[in-house]
C-alpha positions as a Markdown table, in Angstrom:
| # | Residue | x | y | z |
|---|---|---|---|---|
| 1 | Unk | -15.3 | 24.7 | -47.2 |
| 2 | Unk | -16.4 | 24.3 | -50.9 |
| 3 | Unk | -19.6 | 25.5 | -52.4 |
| 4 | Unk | -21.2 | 22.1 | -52.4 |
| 5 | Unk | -20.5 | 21.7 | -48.9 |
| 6 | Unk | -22.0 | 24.6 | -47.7 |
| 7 | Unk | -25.0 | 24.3 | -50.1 |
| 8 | Unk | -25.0 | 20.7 | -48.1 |
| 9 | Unk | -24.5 | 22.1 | -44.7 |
| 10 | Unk | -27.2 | 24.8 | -45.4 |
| 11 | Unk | -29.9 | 22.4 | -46.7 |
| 12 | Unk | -29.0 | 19.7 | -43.6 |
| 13 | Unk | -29.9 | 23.0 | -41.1 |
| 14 | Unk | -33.3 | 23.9 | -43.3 |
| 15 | Unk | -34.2 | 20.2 | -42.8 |
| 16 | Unk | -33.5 | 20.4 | -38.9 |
| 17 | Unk | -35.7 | 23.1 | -38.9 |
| 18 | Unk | -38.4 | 21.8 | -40.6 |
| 19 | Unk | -38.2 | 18.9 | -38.4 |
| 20 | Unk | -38.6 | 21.1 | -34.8 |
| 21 | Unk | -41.2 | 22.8 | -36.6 |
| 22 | Unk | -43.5 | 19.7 | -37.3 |
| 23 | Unk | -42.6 | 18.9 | -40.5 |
| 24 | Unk | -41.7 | 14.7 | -40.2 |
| 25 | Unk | -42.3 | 14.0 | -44.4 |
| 26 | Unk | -41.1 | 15.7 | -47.7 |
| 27 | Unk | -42.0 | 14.8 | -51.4 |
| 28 | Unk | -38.8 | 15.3 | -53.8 |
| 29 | Unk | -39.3 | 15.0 | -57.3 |
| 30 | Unk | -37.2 | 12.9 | -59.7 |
| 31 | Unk | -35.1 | 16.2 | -61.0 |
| 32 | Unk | -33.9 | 17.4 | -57.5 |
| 33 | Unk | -32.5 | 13.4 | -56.5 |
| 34 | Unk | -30.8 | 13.7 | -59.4 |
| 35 | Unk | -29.3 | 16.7 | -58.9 |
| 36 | Unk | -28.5 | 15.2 | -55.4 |
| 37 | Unk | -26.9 | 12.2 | -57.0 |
| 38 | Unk | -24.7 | 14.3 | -58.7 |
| 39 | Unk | -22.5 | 15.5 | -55.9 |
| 40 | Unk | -19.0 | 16.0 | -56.7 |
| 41 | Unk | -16.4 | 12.9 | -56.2 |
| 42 | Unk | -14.2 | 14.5 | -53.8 |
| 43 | Unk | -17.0 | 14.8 | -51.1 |
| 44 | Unk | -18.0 | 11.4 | -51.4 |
| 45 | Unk | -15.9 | 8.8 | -49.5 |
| 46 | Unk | -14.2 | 6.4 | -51.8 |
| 47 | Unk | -15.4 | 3.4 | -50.6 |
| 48 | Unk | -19.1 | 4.3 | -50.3 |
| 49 | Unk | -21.7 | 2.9 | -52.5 |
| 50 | Unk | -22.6 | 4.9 | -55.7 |
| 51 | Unk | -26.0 | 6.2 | -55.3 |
| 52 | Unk | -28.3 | 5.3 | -57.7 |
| 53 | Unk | -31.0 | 7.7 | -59.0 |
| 54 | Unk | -34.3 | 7.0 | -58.9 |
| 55 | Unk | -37.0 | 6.4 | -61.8 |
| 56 | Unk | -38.0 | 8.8 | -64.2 |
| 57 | Unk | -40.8 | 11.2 | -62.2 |
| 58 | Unk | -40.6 | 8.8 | -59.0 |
| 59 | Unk | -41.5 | 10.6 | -55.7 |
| 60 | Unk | -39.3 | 9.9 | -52.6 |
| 61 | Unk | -40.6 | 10.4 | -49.7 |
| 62 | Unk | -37.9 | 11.2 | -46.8 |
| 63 | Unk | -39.4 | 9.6 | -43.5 |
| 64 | Unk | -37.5 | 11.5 | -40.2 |
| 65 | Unk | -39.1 | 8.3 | -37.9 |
| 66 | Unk | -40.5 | 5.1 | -38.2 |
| 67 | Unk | -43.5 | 5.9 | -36.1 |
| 68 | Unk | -44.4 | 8.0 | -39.4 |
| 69 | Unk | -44.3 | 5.2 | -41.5 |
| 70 | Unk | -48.3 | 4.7 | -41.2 |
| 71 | Unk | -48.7 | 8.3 | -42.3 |
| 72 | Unk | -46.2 | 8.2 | -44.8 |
| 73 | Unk | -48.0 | 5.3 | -46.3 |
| 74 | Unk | -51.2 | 6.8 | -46.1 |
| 75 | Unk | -50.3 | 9.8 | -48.2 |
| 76 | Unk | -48.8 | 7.5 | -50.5 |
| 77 | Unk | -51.6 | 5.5 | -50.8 |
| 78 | Unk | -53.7 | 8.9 | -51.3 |
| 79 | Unk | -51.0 | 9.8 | -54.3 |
| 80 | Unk | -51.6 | 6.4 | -56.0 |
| 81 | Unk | -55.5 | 6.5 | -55.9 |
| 82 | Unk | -55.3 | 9.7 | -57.8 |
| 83 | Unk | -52.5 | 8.7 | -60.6 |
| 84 | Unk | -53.6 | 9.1 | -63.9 |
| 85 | Unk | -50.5 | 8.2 | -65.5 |
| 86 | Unk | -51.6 | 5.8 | -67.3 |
| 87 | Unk | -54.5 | 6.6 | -69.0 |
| 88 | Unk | -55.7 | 3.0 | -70.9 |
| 89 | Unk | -55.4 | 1.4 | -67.3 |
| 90 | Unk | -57.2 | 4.2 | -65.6 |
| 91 | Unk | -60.1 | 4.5 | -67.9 |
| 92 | Unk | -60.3 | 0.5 | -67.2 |
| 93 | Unk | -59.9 | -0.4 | -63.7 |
| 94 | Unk | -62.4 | -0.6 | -61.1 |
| 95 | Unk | -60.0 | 0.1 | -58.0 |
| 96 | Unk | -56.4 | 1.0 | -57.7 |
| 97 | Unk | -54.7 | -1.9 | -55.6 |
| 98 | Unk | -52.3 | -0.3 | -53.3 |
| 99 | Unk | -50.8 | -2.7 | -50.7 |
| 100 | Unk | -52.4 | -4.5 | -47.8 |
| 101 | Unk | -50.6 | -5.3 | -44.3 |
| 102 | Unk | -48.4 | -3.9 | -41.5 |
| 103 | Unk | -46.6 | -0.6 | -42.7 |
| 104 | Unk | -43.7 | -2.4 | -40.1 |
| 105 | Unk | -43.8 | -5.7 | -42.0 |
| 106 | Unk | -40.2 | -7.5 | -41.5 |
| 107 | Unk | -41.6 | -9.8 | -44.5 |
| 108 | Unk | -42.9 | -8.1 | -47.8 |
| 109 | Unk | -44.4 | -9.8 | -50.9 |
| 110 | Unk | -44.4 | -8.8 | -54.5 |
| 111 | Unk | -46.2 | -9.8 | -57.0 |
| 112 | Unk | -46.7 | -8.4 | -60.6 |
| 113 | Unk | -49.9 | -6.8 | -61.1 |
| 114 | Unk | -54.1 | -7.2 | -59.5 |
| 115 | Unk | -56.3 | -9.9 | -61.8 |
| 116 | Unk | -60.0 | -9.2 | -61.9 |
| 117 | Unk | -60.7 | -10.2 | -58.0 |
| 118 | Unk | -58.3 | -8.0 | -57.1 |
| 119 | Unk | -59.4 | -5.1 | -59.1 |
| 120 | Unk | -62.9 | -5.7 | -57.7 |
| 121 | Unk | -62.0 | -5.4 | -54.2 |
| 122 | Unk | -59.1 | -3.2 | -54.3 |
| 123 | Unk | -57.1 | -5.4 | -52.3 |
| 124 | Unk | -53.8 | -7.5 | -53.7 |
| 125 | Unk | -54.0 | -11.1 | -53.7 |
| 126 | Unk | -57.3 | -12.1 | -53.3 |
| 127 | Unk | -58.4 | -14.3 | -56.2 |
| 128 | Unk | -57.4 | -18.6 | -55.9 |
| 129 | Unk | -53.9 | -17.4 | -56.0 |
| 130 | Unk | -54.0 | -14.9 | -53.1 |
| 131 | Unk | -56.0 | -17.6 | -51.0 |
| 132 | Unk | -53.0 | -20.0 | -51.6 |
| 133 | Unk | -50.7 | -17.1 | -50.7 |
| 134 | Unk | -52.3 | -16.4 | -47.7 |
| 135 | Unk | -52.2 | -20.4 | -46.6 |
| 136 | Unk | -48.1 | -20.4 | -47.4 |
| 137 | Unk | -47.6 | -17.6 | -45.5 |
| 138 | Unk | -49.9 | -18.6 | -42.4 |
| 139 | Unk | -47.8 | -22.0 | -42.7 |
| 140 | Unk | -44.6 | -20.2 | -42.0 |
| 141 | Unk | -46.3 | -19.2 | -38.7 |
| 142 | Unk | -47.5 | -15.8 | -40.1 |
| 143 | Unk | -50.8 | -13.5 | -41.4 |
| 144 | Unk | -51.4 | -11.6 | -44.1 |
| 145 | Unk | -52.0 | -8.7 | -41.2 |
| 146 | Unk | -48.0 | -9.1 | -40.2 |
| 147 | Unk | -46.8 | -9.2 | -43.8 |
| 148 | Unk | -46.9 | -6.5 | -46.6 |
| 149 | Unk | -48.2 | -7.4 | -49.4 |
| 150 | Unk | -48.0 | -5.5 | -53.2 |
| 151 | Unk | -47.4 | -5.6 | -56.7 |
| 152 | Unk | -45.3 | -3.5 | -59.5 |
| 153 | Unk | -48.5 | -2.2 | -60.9 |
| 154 | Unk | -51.2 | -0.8 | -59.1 |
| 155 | Unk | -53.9 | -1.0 | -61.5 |
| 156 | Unk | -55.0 | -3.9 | -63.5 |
| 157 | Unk | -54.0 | -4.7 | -67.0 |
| 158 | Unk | -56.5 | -3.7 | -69.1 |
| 159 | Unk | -57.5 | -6.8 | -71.7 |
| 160 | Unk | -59.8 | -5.1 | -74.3 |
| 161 | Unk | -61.4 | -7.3 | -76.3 |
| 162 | Unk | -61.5 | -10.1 | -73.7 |
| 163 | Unk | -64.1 | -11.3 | -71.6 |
| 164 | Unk | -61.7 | -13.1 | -69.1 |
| 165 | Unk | -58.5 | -13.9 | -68.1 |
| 166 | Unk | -55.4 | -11.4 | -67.6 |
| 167 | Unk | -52.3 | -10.0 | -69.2 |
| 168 | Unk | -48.9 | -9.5 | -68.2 |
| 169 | Unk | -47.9 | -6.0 | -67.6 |
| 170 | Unk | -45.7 | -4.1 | -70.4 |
| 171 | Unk | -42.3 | -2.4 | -69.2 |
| 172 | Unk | -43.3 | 0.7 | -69.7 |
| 173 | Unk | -46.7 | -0.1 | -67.6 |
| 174 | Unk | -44.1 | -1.2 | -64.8 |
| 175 | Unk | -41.5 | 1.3 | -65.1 |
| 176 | Unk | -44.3 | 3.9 | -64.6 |
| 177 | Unk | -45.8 | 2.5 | -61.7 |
| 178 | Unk | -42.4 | 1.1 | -60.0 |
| 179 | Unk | -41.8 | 4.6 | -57.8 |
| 180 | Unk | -45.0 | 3.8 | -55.5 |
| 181 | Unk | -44.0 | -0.2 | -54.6 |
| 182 | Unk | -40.0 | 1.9 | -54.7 |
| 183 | Unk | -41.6 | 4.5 | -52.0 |
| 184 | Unk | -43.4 | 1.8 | -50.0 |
| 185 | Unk | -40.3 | -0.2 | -49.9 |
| 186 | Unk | -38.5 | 2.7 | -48.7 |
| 187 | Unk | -40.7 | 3.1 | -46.3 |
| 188 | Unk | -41.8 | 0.0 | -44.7 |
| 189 | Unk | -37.8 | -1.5 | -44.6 |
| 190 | Unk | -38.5 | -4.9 | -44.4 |
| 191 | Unk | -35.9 | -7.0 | -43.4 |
| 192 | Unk | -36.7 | -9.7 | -46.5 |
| 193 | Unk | -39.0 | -9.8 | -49.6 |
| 194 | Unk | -40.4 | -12.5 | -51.4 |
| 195 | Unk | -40.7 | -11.9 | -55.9 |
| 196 | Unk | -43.5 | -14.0 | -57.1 |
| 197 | Unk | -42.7 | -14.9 | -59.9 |
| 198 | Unk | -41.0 | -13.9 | -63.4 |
| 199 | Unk | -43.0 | -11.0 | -63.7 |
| 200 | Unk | -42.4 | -9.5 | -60.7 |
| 201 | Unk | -38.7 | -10.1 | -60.7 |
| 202 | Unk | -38.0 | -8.5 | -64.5 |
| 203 | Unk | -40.4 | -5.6 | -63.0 |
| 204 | Unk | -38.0 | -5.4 | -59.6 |
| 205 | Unk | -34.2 | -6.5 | -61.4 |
| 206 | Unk | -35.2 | -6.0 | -64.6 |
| 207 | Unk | -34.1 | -9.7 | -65.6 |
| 208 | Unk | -35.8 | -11.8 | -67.7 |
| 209 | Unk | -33.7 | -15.2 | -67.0 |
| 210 | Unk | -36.3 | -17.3 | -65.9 |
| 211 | Unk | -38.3 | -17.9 | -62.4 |
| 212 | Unk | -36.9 | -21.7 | -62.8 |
| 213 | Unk | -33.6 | -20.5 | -62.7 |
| 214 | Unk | -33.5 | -17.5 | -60.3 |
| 215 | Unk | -36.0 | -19.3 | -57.9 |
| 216 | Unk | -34.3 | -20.2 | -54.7 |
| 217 | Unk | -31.4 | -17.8 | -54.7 |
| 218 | Unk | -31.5 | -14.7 | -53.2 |
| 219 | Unk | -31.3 | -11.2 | -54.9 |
| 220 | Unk | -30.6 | -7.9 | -53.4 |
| 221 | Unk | -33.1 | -4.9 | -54.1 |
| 222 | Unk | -32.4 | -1.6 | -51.9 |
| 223 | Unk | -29.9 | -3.9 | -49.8 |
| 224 | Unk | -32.6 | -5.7 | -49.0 |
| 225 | Unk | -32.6 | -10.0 | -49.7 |
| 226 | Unk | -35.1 | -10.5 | -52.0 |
| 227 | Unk | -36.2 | -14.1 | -52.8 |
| 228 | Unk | -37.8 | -15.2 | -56.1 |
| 229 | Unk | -40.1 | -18.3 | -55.9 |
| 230 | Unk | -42.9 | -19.5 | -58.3 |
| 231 | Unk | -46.1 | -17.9 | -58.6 |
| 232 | Unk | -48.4 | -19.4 | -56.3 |
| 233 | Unk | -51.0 | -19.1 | -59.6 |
| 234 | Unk | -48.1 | -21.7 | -61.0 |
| 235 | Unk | -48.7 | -23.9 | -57.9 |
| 236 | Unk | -52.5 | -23.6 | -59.0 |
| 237 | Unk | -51.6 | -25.1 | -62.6 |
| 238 | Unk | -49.0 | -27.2 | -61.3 |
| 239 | Unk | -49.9 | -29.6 | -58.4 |
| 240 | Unk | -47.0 | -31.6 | -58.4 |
| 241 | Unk | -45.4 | -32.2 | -54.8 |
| 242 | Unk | -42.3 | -31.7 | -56.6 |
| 243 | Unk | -43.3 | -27.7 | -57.3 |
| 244 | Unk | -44.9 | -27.0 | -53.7 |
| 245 | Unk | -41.5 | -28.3 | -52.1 |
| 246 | Unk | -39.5 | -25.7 | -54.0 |
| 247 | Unk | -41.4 | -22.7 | -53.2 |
| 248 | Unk | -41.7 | -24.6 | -50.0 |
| 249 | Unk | -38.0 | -24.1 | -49.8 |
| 250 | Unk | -37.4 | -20.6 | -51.0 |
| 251 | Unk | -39.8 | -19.6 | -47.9 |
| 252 | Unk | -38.0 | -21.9 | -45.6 |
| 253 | Unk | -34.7 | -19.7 | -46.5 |
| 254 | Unk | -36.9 | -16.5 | -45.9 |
| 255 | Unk | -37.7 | -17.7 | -42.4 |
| 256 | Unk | -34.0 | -18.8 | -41.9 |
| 257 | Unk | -33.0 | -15.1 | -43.0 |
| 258 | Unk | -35.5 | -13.7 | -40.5 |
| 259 | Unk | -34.1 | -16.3 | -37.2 |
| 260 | Unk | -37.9 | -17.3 | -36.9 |
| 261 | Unk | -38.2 | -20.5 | -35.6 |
| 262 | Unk | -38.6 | -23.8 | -37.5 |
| 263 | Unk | -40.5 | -26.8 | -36.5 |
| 264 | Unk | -39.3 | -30.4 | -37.7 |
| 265 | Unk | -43.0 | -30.4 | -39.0 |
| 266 | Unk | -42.4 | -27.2 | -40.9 |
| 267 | Unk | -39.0 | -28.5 | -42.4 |
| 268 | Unk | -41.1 | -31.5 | -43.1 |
| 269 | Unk | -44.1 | -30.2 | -45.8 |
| 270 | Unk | -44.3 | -31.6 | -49.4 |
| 271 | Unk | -41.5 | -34.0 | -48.6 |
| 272 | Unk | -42.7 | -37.7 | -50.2 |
């Protein structure tokens, strides 16, 4: 047996240990997973997947159950109320907006980042946009209480200097914040997401090609199907039957993904 392996079979027995003991969550810092991800080639198996480290000073948290996801979550949650990462949005903000919805969610959304509503209340998608989110997704048969919903950053954008209005996050703003929405991915495993729009997408994939072209084509993120579709703040700006029919569409593929159950009225919205 080489050194790696038993430095492997050593750490698998600490963790089994841990486990009997109690122990059902650890926090492992961006240096150690990398030092994972390093593992010599002739251990791996040839056909797997290479594994892909995470962000710089991300925190992975290792769930042993998915009855722990609710506590996992919390002390995530707990982490992000406390980051100070980012000290121009933390001197700003009234709240940091963590997530709302099930911790078991088969359906998550993303969006980019909390407006002034949001920041208010300390709750994503609130404002006219989040109403209009809540009334797509209660069309497709669902609540915001059975869906996750987030965004890449977890604090609002400052705008100094402005009375109103919002700004779109930087990439450093969203590489910073990515591990927590990374962590609650991780941990919630839904079985499809939803990107709103190009914000969120570039903050996710890291492309910047356009919502208009991405939109209604699946992505993969963490092996999961992701689906990018308009802003519903777009839809707010845009009332064209035309627009609401796409995103429409995208979330008529999300339903198909998840075998729910489609109604000819369903199939039928925003059609002329």
């Amino acid at each position: 047996m080489s050194d790696y392996l038993r430095v492997l079979d050593s750490a698998e027995q600490h963790l089994l240990a841990l486990k009997a003991s109690g122990v059902r969550f650890l926090s492992v810092d961006s240096n150690t997973m990398t030092a994972l991800t390093g593992a010599p080639r002739a251990v791996m198996n040839r056909d797997a997947a290479p594994m892909t480290p995470p962000a710089q000073n991300s925190t992975v948290i290792l769930s042993y159950d998915g009855v722990e996801t609710a506590a996992g979550m919390e002390e995530l949650r707990q982490r992000a109320m406390a980051c100070l990462k980012c000290p121009h949005l933390v001197k700003s903000r009234k709240n940091v907006v963590f997530g709302v919805g099930d911790a078991h969610a088969r359906l998550m959304f993303v969006g980019e980042a909390p407006g002034a509503d949001e920041d208010a209340q300390g709750e994503p998608f609130v404002g006219a946009a989040g109403q209009l989110l809540t009334r797509i997704i209660k069309t497709m048969g669902l609540s915001r209480e059975t869906v996750y919903i987030a965004n890449i950053l977890k604090c609002r954008p400052d705008t100094p200097g402005q009375l109103s209005g919002n700004r779109k996050p930087t990439s450093d703003e969203m590489k910073t914040c990515l591990p927590y929405l990374i962590a609650q991915i991780d941990l919630i495993r839904p079985k499809a997401m939803v990107a709103l729009g190009a914000t969120a997408i570039e903050g996710l994939l890291g492309k910047n090609e356009g919502i208009g072209k991405l939109r209604g084509k699946f992505q993969m993120f963490r092996d999961i199907p992701l689906m990018p579709t308009f802003h519903p703040a777009y839809l707010l700006r845009n009332q064209a039957m035309s627009e609401k029919r796409k995103v429409w569409e995208d979330m008529l593929q999300v339903m198909e993904k998840l075998e729910m159950p489609i109604s000819e009225k369903q199939q039928g919205f925003f059609l002329k």
